[in-house]
C-alpha positions in Angstrom: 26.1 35.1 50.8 24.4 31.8 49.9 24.8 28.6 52.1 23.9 25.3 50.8 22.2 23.3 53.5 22.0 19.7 53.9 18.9 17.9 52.5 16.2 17.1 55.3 16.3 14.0 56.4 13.1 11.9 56.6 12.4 8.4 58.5 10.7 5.7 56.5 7.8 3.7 57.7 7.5 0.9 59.4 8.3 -1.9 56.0 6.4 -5.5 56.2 8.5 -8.4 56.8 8.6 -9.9 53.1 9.6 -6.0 52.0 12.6 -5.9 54.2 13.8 -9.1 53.4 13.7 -8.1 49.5 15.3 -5.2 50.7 18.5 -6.9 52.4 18.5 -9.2 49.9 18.9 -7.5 47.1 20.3 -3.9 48.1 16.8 -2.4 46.4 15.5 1.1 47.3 13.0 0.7 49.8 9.4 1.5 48.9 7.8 4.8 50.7 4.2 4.1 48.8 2.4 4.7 51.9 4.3 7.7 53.2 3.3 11.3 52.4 6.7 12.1 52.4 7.1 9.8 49.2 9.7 11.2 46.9 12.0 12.5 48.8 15.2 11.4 49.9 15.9 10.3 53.2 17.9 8.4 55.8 17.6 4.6 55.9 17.1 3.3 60.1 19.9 1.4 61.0 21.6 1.2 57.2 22.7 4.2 55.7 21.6 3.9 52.2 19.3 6.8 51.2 15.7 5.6 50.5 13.8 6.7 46.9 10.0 7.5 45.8 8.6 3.9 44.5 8.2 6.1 41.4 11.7 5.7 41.0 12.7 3.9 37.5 13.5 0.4 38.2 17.4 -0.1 39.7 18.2 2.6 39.3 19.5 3.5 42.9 20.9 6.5 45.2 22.9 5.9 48.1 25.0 6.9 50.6 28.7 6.2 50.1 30.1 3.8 52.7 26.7 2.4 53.8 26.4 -1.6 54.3 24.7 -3.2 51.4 24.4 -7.1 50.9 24.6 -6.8 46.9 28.0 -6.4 45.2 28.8 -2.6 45.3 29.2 -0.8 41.7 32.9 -0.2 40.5 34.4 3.4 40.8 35.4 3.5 36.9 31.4 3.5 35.6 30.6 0.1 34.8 29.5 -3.2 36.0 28.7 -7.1 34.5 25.4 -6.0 35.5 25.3 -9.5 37.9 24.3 -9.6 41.6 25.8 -11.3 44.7 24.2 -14.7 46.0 21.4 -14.2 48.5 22.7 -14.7 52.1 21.2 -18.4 53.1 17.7 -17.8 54.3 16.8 -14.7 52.4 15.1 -14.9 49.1 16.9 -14.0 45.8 17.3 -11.0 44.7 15.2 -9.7 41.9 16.5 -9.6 38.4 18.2 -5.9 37.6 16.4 -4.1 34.3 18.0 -1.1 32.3 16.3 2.2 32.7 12.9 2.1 30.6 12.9 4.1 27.5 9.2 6.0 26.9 7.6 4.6 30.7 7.0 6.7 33.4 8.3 5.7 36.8 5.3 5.1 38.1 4.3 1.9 36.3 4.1 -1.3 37.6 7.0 -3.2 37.6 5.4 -6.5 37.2 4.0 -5.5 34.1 7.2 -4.2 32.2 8.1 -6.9 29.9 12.0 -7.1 30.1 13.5 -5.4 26.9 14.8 -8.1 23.9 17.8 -6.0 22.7 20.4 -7.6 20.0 22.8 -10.1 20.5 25.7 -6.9 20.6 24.0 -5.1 23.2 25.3 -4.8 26.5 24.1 -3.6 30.2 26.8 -1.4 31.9 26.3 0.7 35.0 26.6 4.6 35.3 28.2 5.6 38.7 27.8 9.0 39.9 28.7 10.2 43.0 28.1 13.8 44.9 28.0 15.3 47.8 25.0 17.1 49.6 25.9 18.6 52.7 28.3 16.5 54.5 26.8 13.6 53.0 28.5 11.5 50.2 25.7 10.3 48.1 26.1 7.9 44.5 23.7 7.2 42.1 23.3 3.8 40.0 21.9 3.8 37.0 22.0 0.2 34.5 21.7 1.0 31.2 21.9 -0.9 27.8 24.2 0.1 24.9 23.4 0.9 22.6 21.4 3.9 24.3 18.2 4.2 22.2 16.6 6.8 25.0 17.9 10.6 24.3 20.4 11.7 26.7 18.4 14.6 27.7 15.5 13.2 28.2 17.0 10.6 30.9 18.9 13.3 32.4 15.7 15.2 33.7 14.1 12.1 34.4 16.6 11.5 36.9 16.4 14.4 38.2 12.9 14.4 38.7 12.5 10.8 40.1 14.9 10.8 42.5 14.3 14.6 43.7 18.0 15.4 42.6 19.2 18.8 44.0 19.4 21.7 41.4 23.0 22.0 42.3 24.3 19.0 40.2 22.4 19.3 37.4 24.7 20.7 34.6 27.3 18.1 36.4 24.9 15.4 36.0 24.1 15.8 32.3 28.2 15.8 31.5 29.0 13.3 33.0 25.6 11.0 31.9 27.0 12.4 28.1 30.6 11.9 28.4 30.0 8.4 30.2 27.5 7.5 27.5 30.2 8.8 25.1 32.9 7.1 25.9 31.4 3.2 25.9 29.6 4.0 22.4 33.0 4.4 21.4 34.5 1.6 23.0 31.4 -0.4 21.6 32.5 1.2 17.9 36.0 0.5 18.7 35.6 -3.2 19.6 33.2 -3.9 16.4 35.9 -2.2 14.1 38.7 -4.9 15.4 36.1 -7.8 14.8 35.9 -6.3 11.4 39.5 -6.2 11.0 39.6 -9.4 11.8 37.2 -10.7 9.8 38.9 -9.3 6.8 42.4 -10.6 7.9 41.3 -14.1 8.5 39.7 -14.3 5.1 36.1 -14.4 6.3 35.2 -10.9 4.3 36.2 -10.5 0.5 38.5 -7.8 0.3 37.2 -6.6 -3.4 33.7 -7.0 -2.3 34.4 -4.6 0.8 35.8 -1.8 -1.5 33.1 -1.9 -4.2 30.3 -1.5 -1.4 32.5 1.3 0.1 33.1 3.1 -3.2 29.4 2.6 -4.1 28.5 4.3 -0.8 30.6 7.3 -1.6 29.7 8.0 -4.9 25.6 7.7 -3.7 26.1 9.7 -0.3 28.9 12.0 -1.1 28.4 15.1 -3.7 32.4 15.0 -3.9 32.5 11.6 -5.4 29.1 11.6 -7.1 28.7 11.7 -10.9 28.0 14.8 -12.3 24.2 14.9 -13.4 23.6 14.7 -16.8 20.6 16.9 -18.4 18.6 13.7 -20.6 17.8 14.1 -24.0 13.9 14.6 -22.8 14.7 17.4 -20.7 17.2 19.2 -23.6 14.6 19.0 -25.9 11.7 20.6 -23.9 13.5 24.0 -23.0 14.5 24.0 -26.8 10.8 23.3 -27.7 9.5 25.8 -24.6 11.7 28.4 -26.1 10.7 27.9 -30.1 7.0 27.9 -29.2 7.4 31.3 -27.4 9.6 32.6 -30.7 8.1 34.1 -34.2 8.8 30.0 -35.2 5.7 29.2 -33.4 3.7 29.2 -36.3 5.7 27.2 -38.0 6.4 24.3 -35.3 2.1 24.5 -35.5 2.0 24.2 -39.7 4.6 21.6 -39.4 2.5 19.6 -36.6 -0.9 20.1 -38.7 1.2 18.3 -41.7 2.0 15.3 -39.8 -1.1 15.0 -38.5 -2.8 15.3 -41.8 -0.8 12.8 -43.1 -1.7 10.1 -40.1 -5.0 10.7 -40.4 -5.4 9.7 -44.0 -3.3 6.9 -43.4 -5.3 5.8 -40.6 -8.4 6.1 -43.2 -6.9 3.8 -45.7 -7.0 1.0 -42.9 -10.4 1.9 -41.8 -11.7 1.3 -45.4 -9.4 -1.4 -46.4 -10.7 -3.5 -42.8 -14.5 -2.5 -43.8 -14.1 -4.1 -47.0 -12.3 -7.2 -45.5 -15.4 -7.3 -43.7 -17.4 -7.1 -46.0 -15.9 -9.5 -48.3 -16.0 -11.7 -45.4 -19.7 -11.3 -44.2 -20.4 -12.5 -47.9 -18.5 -15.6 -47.4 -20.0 -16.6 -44.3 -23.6 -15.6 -45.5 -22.9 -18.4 -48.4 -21.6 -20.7 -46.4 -24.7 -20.9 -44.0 -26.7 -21.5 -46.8 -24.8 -24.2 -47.3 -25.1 -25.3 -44.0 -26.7 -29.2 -43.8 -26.4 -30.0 -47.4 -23.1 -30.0 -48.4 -20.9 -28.2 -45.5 -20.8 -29.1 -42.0 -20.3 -26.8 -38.6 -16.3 -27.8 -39.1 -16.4 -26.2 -42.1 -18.2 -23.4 -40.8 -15.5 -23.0 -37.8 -12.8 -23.5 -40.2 -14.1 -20.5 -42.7 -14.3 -18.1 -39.6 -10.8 -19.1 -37.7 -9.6 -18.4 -41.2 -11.5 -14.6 -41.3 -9.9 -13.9 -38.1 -6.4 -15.0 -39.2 -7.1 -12.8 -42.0 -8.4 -9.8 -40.3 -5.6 -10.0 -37.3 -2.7 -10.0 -40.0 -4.4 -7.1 -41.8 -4.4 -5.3 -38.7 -1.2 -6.3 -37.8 0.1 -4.6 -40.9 -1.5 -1.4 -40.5 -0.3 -1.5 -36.8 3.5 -1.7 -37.7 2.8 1.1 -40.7 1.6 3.3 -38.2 4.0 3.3 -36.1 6.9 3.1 -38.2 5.1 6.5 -39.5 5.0 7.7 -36.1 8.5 6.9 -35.4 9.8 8.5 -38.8 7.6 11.6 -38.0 8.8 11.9 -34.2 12.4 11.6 -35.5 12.5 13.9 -37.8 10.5 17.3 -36.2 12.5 16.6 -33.2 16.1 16.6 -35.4 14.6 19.4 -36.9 13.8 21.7 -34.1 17.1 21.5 -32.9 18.4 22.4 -36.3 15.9 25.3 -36.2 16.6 26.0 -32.5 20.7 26.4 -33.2 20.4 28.4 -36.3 18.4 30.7 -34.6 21.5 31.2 -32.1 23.3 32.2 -35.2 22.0 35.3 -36.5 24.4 34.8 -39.8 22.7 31.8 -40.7 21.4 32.5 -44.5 18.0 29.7 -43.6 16.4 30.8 -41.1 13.9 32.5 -43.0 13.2 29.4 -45.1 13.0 27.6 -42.4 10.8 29.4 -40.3 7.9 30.3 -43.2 5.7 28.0 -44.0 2.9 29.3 -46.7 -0.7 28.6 -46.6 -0.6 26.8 -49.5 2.1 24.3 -48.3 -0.8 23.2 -45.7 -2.1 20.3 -46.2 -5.8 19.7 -45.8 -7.4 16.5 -45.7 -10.6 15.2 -47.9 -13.3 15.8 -46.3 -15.3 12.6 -48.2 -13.6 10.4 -45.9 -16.0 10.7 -43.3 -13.6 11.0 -40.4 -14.4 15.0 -39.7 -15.7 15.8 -36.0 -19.1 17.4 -35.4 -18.8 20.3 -33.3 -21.5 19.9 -30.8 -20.3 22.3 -28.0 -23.3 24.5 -28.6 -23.9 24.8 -24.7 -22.1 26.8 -22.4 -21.9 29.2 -19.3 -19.3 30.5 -17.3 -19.3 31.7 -13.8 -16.2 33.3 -11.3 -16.7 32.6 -7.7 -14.7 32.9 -4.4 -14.3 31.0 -1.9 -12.7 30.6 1.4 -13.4 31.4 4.7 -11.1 34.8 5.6 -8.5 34.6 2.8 -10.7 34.1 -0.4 -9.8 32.7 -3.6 -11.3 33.1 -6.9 -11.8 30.5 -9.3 -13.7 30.1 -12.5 -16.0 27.4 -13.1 -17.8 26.7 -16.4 -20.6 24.6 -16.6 -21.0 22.7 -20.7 -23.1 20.1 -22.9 -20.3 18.4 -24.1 -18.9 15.4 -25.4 -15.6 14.5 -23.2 -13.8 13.9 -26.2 -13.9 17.2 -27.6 -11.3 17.7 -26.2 -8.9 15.7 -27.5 -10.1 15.6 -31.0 -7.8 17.9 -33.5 -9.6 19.0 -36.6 -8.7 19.2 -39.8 -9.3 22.3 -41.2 -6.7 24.5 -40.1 -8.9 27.4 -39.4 -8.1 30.7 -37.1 -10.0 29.3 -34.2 -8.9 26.1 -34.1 -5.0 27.0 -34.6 -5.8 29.5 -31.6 -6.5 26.5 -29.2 -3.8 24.3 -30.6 -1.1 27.2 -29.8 -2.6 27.7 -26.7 -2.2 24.2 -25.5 1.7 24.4 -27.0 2.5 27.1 -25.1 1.3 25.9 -22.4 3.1 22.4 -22.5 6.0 23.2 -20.6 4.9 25.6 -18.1 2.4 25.7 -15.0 -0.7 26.0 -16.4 -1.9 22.5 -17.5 -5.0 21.3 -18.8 -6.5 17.8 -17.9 -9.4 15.8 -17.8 -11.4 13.0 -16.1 -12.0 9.8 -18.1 -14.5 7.4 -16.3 -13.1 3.4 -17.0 -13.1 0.3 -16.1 -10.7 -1.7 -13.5 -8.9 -2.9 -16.6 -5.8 -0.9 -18.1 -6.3 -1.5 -21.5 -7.4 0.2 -24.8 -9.5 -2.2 -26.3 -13.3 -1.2 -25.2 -15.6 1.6 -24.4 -14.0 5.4 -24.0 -10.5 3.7 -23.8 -10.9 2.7 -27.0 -11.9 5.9 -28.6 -9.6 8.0 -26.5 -6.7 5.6 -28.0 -8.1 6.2 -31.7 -7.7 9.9 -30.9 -4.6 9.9 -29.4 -3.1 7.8 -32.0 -4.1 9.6 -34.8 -1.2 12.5 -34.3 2.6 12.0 -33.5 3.1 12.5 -29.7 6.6 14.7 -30.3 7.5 14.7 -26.6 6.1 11.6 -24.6 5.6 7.7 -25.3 2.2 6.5 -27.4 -0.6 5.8 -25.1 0.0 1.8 -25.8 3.4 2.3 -24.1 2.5 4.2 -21.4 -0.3 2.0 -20.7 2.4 -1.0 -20.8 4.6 1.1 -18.0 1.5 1.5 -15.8 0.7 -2.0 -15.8 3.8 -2.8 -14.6 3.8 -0.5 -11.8 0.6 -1.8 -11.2 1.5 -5.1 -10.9 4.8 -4.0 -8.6 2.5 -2.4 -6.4 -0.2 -4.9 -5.5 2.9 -7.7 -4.6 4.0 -5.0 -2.4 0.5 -4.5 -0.6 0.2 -8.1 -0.8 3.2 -9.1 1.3 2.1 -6.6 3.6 -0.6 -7.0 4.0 0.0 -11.0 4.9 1.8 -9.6 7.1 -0.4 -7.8 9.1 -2.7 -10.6 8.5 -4.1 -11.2 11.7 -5.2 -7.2 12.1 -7.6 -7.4 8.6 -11.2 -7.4 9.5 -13.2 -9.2 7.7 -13.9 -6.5 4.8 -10.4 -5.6 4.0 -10.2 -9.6 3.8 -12.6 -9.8 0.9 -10.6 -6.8 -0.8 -7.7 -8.8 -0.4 -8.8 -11.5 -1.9 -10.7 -9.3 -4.7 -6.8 -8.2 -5.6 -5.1 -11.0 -5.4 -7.4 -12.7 -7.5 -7.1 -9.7 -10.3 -3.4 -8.3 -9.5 -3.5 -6.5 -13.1 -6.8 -4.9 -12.7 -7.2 -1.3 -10.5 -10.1 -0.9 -7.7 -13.1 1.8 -8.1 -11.5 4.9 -7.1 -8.1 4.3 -8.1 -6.9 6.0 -11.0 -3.7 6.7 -13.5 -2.3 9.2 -15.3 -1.1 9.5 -18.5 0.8 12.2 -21.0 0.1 14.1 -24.2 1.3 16.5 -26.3 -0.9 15.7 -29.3 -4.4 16.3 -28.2 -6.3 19.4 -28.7 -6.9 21.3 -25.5 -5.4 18.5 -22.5 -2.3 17.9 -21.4 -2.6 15.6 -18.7 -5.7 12.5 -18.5 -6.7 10.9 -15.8 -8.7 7.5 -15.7 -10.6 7.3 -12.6 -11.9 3.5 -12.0 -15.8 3.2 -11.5 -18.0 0.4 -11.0 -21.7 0.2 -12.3 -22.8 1.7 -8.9 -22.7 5.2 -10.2 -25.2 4.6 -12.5 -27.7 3.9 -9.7 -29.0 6.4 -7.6 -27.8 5.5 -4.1 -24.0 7.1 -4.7 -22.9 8.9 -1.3 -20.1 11.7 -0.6 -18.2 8.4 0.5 -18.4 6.9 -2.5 -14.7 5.9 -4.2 -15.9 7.8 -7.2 -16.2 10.9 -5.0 -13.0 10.0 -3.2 -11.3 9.3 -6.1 -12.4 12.8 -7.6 -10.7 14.3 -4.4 -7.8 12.8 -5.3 -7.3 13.8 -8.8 -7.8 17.4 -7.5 -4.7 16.8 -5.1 -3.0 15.7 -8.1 -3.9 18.9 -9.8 -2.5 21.3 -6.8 0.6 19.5 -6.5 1.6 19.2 -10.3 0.5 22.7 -11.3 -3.4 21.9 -13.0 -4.7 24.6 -13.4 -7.7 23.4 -15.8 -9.7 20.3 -14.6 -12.8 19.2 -16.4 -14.8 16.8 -14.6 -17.9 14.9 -15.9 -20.8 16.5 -13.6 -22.9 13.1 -13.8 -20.1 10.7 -13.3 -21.2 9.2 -16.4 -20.2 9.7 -20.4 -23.6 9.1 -21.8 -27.3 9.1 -20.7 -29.5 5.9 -20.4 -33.6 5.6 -19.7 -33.4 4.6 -16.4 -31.2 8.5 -15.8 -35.0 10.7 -14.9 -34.5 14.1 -14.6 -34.8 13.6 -10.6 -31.8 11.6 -11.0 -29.8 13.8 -12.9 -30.3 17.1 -10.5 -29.4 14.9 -7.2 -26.2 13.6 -8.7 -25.2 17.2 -9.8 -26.5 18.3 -6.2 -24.0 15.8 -5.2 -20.9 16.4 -7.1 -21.5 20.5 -6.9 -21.3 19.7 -3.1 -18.3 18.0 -2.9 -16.2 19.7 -5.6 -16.7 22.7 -3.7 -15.8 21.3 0.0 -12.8 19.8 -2.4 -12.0 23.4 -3.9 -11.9 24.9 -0.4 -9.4 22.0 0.6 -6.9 23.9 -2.4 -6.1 26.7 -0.4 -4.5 24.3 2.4 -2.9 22.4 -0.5 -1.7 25.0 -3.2 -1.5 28.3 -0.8 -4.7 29.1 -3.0 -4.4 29.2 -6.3 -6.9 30.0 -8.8 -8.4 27.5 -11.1 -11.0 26.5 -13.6 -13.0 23.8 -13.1 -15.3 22.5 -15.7 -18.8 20.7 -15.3 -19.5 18.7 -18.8 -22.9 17.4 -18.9 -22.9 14.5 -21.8 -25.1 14.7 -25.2 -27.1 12.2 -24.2 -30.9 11.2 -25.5 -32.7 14.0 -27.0 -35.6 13.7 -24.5 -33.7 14.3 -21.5 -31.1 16.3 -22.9 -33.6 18.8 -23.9 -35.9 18.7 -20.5 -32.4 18.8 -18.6 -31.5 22.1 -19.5 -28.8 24.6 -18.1 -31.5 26.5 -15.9 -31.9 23.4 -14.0 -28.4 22.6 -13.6 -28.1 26.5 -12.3 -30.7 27.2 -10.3 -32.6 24.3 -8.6 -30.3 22.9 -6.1 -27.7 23.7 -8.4 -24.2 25.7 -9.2 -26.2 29.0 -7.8 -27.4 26.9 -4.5 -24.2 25.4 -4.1 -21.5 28.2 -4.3 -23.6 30.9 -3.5 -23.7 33.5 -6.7 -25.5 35.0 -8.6 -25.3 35.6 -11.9 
């Protein structure tokens, strides 16, 4: 049989003067600081009231029922104004009464807890619970400040602990600190919901208003109410087109594809030659005209001759621009109508045209002339492959492939429609849809554009086929600048808002951005979409400055960083094929020594690898191919720099640990 005993009681010291006077002012808990018997409860000399650790939270109290105290007594039903009574004459006031502290521990110093700045709504109430230990009625005040932001449980066993609670009412504790906290978050809810009412019955609140936010709310939070989703036109048309590619009708879609690009490309041709002799026709103007120059024409007439070439040249252009993509839009139309003809007949076995449809004979291919002079070298002459693993217990294998290359070749289709090349093309099809695609890494400039350098060229190439299944690169570039532009007014008004936590370097980078909000910062990078280039799917243009061109580039670089990145990109949006320039640049220069060129590959071996071993944490370790393209380049270096180099000295061998 188990008896429950009283709790031991324990006398406090001796208090100093100013203490006790605080003390019968205000009703506190006296302080035990000094006493080794600090934290349990005891018997108050001459008063009663049970005294508390100073670690106790502030206010909050334990006492014994029907001892004397000064200060107003709490109400039986649970809650209080939260006031106190007037100090006795002679005695100072009584110190102001707090909530319980959410996220403190007891044992901070009151003097330095700043008093909380809830909302106008909230409101301090008192939670009265009274026991009994032994033959001693004992109650316990706690203040606290709805709405309760601190979790029930957690103030539960912070009461307990603090005040050195007995185990015995613990479960009674908690139900009633929940059903008290309960019950006046209703009332709270109850009381708002009549202002409401009232609100809307005086007229303050628009009725019609009211219902449209609370049908709006239904139909975006509530599956019941919410519009069915509705499969977009995109998304139709890419399981039709994932299916057909994967059907005996592959061949065809890929004939069909080769036609339309055949035909863009000799359009395209006709403006090249048709600008060139503009050109020329215009060189020949200007080259009379000089001679002129000083006798009988003046430098007005010279400006006037050459606003007039440009007005003449921007029209021509202009022309050739709204052809081609009136072409493109024709073409585009009409293959995606036509799959879906193709795709639904093919669900009809009676259908008498399939077989029509579907064969497409050699000689209906169209090849293009080879005199005009827009046929792609092939000069991927160099090339090794390696597999490796890596990991530290759970290994993965991945294939890396080290090329002389242009980063181009990629992208270019070619015209003759021979074996090898219709392999690739089918192979990048089939893959469109699926989790297995191919991108690259195109080093630019902080401007998003298409008018200079590799943007340029890569535009030329992307617009000289039909993109079936995403926007031209001109529009996507037109969407990215945009998001761009939403993005830096975003970190803009943040950042001014945080303004006064900015050293001095992120100050400068502010100011580089506000200055240029169009324009991206080395390291950043976008993405766009293709489904008309060779061997990629996916391109991304990583932002570099001129300092990877010098020799002091560091694993910290925003190059490296931005590489990094892009591989993150790759794990999460099913990559599987990256190809990555090794030197961080597209073409070779003088000043690029064959020093130069083994340290930067050192360099990017190094941290592609600590990148590749990241994967495993990001994917769950999935294998991939990553390819090194080392550009064309001058003749002298290109031939010094050769693949043993790039293998062996302080190379891919070095690096990931193989042999070959």
């Amino acid at each position: 049989m188990t008896t429950l005993l009283p709790l031991p009681l324990r006398l406090p010291l001796p208090l100093p003067a100013r203490s006790r006077q605080q003390q019968q002012g205000a009703g506190l808990v006296a302080s035990l600081a000094h006493s080794p018997q600090s934290g349990r409860l005891g018997e108050k000399s001459g008063g009663g009231g049970l005294l508390a650790a100073e670690s106790a939270p502030a206010d909050a109290q334990v006492r014994q029922e029907g001892g004397s105290r000064p200060a107003s007594p709490p109400s039986s039903s649970g809650s209080a104004d939260g006031g106190h009574a007037p100090a006795p004459a002679g005695q100072k006031p009584p110190l102001p009464r707090r909530p319980f502290p959410s996220g403190l521990s007891a044992g901070n110093n009151l003097k330095k807890m700043k008093p909380n700045k809830g909302k106008a709504c909230a409101r301090e109430r008192d939670f009265v619970y009274k026991f009994s230990a032994g033959n001693q009625h004992l109650v316990l005040t706690v203040p606290l400040k709805f709405p309760v932001q601190e979790n029930i449980s957690h103030l539960h066993g912070r009461l307990m602990l603090l005040h050195n609670l007995p185990c015995i009412v613990e479960n009674d504790l908690k139900q009633s600190l929940n059903k008290f906290v309960e019950e006046e978050t209703i009332k709270d809810y109850d009381r708002e919901a009549e202002m409401a009412l009232e609100a809307v019955k005086s007229g303050k609140v628009d009725i019609n208003q009211l219902a449209d936010n609370w049908a709006k709310a239904y139909k975006e939070t509530t599956l019941e109410y919410a519009k069915p989703e509705e499969t977009s036109w995109d998304e139709d048309f890419a399981d039709v087109y994932h299916d057909l590619i994967h059907s005996p009708a592959s061949e065809t879609l890929l004939n069909l594809e080769h036609n339309y690009f055949v035909s863009i490309s000799e359009l395209i041709s006709e403006r090249d030659v048709e600008l060139k002799k503009l050109r020329e026709r215009q060189g020949a103007e200007m080259d009379k005209v000089m001679q002129e120059l000083g006798k009988s024409l003046t430098d007005q007439d010279v400006n006037s001759l050459a606003a007039q070439h440009f007005e003449s040249q921007q029209d021509l252009e202009n022309k050739w621009t709204n052809e081609l993509k009136q072409s493109t839009a024709i073409q585009k139309q009409e293959y995606q109508e036509w799959v879906i003809k193709l795709h639904q007949d093919l669900k009809n076995p009676n259908s008498s045209s399939i077989s029509d449809e579907i064969k497409v004979q050699p000689s209906q291919l169209r090849e293009s002339v080879e005199g005009n002079g827009r046929i792609y070298e092939e000069q991927r002459l160099l090339e090794e492959s390696f597999t490796i693993h890596l990991g530290a217990q759970l290994k993965t294998m991945h294939n890396l492939r080290l090329l002389r290359a242009d980063m181009l070749d990629f992208c270019k289709h070619k015209r003759n429609h021979r074996s090898g090349v219709k392999l690739h093309r089918l192979q990048t099809a089939m893959s469109l849809y699926s989790t297995s695609l191919c991108g690259l890494v195109l080093l630019v400039d902080n401007r998003i554009s298409s008018y200079s350098g590799i943007k340029r060229d890569f535009a030329t190439v992307c617009q000289e086929c039909t993109d079936f299944h995403f926007p031209g690169i001109q529009e996507q570039l037109e969407i990215i600048q945009k998001v761009v532009l939403k993005a830096r007014a975003q970190r803009s008004s943040k950042s001014k808002r945080h303004h006064g936590n900015k050293n001095s370097g992120n100050e400068d980078k502010c100011k580089n951005i506000e200055r240029n909000q169009s324009n991206i910062l080395p390291g950043e990078f976008y993405i766009t979409r293709h489904s008309n280039l060779s061997e990629i799917h996916v391109a991304f243009h990583l932002c570099v400055d001129d300092n990877v061109r010098s020799g002091n580039v560091t694993a910290r670089d925003p190059a490296i960083m931005g590489l990094r990145n892009i591989l993150k990109v790759c794990c999460t949006h099913d990559i599987t094929t990256i190809s990555i320039p090794l030197l961080l640049v597209h073409d070779m220069s003088e000043e690029m020594t064959i020093p130069w060129c083994l340290k930067r590959a050192e360099l990017v071996f190094k941290c592609v690898k600590g990148f590749m071993m990241e994967m495993a944490s990001w994917d769950g370790g999935i294998s991939r191919t990553v390819q090194f393209l080392v550009p064309q380049g001058q003749a002298t270096i290109t031939e010094e720099l050769n693949f043993e180099h790039l293998q062996t000295e302080e190379g891919l061998e070095s690096v990931f640990h193989f042999k070959k």
